[in-house]
Legacy VTK file of the C-alpha trace (Angstrom):
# vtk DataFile Version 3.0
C-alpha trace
ASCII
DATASET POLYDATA
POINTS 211 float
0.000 0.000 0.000
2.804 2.491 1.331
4.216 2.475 -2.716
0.626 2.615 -4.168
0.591 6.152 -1.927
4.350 7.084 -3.057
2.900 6.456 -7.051
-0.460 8.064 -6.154
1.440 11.115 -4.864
3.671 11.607 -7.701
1.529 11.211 -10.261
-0.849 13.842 -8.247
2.220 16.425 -7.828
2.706 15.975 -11.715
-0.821 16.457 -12.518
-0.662 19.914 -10.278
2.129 20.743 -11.667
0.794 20.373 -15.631
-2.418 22.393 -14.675
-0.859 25.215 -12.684
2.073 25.635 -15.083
-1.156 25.556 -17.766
0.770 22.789 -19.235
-2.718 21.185 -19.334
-5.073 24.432 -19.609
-8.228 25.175 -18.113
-11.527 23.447 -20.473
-9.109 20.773 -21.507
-10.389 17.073 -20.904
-8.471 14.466 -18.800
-8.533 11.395 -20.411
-7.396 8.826 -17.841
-5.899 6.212 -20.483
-3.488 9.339 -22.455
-2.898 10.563 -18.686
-1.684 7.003 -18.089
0.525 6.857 -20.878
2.334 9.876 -20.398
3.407 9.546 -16.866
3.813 5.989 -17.434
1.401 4.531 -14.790
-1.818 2.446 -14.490
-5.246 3.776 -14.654
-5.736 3.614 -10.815
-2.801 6.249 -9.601
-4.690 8.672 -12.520
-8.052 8.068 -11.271
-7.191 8.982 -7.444
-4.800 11.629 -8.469
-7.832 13.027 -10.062
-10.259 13.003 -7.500
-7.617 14.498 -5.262
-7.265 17.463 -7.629
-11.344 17.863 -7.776
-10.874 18.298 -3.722
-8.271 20.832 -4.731
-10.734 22.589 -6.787
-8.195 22.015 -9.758
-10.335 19.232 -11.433
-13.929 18.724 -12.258
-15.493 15.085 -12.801
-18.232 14.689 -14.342
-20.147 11.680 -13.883
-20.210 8.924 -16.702
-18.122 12.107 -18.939
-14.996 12.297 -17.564
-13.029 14.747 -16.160
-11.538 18.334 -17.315
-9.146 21.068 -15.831
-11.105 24.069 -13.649
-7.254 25.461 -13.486
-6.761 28.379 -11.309
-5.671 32.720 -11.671
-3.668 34.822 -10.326
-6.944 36.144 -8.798
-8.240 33.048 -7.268
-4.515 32.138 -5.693
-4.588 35.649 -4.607
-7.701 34.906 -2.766
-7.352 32.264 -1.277
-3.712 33.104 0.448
-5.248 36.324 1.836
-8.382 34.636 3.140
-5.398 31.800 4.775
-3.320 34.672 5.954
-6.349 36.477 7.943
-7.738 33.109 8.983
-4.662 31.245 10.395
-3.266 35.016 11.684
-6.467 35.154 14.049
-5.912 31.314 14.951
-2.363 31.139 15.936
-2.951 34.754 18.299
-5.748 32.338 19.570
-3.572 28.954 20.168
-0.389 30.838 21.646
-1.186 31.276 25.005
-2.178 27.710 24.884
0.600 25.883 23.672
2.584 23.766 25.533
6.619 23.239 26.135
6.429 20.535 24.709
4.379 21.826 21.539
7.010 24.439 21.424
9.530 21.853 21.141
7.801 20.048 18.307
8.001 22.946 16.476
11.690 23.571 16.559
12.177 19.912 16.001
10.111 19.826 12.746
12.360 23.302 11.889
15.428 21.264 12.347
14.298 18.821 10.101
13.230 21.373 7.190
16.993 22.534 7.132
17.757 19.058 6.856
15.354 18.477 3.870
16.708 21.799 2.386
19.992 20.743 2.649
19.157 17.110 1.372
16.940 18.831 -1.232
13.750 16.534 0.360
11.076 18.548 -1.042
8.433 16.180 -0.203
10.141 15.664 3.238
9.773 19.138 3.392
5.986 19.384 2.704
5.471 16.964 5.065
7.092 19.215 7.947
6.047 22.341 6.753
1.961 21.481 6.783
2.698 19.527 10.483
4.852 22.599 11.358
1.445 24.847 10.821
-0.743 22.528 12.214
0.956 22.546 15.636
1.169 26.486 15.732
-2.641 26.077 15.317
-2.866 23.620 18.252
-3.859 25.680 21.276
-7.240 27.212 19.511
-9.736 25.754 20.296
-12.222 27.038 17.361
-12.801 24.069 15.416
-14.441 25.772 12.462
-12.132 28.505 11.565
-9.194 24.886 11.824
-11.509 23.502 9.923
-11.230 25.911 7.252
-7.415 26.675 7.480
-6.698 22.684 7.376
-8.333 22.645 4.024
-6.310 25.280 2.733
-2.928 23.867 4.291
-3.801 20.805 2.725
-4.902 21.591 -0.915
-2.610 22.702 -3.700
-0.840 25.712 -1.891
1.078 22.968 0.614
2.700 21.893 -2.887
4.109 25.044 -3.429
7.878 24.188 -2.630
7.270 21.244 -5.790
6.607 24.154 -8.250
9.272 26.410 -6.617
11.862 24.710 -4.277
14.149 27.679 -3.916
11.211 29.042 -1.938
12.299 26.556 1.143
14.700 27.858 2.696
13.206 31.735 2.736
9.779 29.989 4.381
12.225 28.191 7.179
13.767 31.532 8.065
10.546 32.582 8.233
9.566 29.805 10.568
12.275 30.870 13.113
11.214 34.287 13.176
7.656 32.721 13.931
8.863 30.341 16.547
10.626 33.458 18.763
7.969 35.567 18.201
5.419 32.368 19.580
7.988 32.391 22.960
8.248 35.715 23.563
4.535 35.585 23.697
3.804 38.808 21.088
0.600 38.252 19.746
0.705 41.256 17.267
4.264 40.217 16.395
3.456 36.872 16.169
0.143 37.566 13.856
2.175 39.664 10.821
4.689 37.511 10.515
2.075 34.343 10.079
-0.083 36.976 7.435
3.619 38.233 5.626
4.978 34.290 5.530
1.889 33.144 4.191
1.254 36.018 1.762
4.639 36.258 0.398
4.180 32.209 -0.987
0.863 32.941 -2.402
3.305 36.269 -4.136
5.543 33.574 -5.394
2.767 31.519 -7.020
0.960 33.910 -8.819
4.688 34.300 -10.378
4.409 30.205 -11.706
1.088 31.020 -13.061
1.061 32.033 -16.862
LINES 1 212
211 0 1 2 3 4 5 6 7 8 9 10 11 12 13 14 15 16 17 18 19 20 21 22 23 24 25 26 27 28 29 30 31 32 33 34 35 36 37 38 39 40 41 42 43 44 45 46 47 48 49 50 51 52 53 54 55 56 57 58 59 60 61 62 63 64 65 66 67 68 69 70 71 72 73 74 75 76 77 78 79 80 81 82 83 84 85 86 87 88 89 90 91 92 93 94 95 96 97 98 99 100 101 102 103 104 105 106 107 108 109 110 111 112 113 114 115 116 117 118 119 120 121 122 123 124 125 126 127 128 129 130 131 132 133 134 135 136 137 138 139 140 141 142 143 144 145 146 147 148 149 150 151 152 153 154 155 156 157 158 159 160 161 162 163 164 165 166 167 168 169 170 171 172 173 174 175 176 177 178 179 180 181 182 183 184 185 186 187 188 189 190 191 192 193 194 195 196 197 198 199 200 201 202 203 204 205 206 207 208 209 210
């Protein structure tokens, strides 16, 4: 199962990658058989790569007609990073009085191991730590809808980011630091614009990708 996932995933990062590039532009048809042949898989890594872009919002399937690109602007990325950047802004100012030492330690753990992955070039690695990395700063809130929200949009497309545009890694680690110190000397204002800026400035860098 574990290399189904690995395939699944790759073929899903290529797929993004083809659609946000416009590679694969917006109206055109996914047909799951020329999909197969070109990255060289099965059917069955297409089809769930597929259905994980249509959570995305990067695919639409149609039933018993297939599937075609929605794509995505420079207006919709824009969008949705500043709604992320309000939204997780007001929910880490929430979580930090509430976090724990050992939370805090987490966090520079999973820092430790992005310089590792950037050092290693581990981009997935480096996914991996950077979505776990937000979801601990978002621990201590105890608003379950607004996480709700902000979970969706650290999971979807804009977690993939550091795929389309690896040299990006080591600015958002820096930035991660500054985060972390700003989380223990307990400055919720300080904290808050640097969570809005490091989340803003990625969304700036992917509306550069986008043609």
């Amino acid at each position: 199962m574990k290399d189904f996932n690995t395939l699944q995933e790759k073929v899903t990062a290529l797929l993004r990658n083809d659609i946000l590039t416009q590679e694969i532009k917006p109206g055109e048809r996914l047909v799951q058989d020329e999909l197969a042949s070109k990255y060289g898989v099965s059917r069955m890594p297409i089809r769930e790569a597929l259905r994980s872009l249509e959570r995305e919002g990067l695919v639409l399937i149609h039933p018993y007609k297939g599937a075609e690109v929605v794509g995505t602007t420079k207006d919709d990325v824009e969008e949705l990073y500043y709604i992320r950047s309000i939204l997780e802004g007001i929910i880490v100012v929430k979580s930090m009085n509430f976090l724990t030492t050992e939370d805090k330690q987490q966090l520079q753990r999973l820092i430790i191991e992005m310089d590792i992955d950037i050092i290693n070039n581990q981009v997935d690695e480096f996914v991996e730590h950077n979505k776990e990395f937000h979801l601990v700063l978002q621990k201590g809130c105890n608003w379950t809808k607004i996480k709700m929200l902000t979970k969706e949009y650290i999971e979807g497309y804009p977690a993939h980011v550091p795929r389309l545009h690896p040299d990006m890694m080591s600015i958002s680690n820096q930035e991660h630091k500054q985060i972390l110190k700003a989380l223990e000397e307990m400055n919720p204002l300080k904290l808050q614009r640097l969570v809005e800026n490091h989340i803003m400035r990625v969304g700036n860098m992917l509306t550069e990708l986008i043609k």
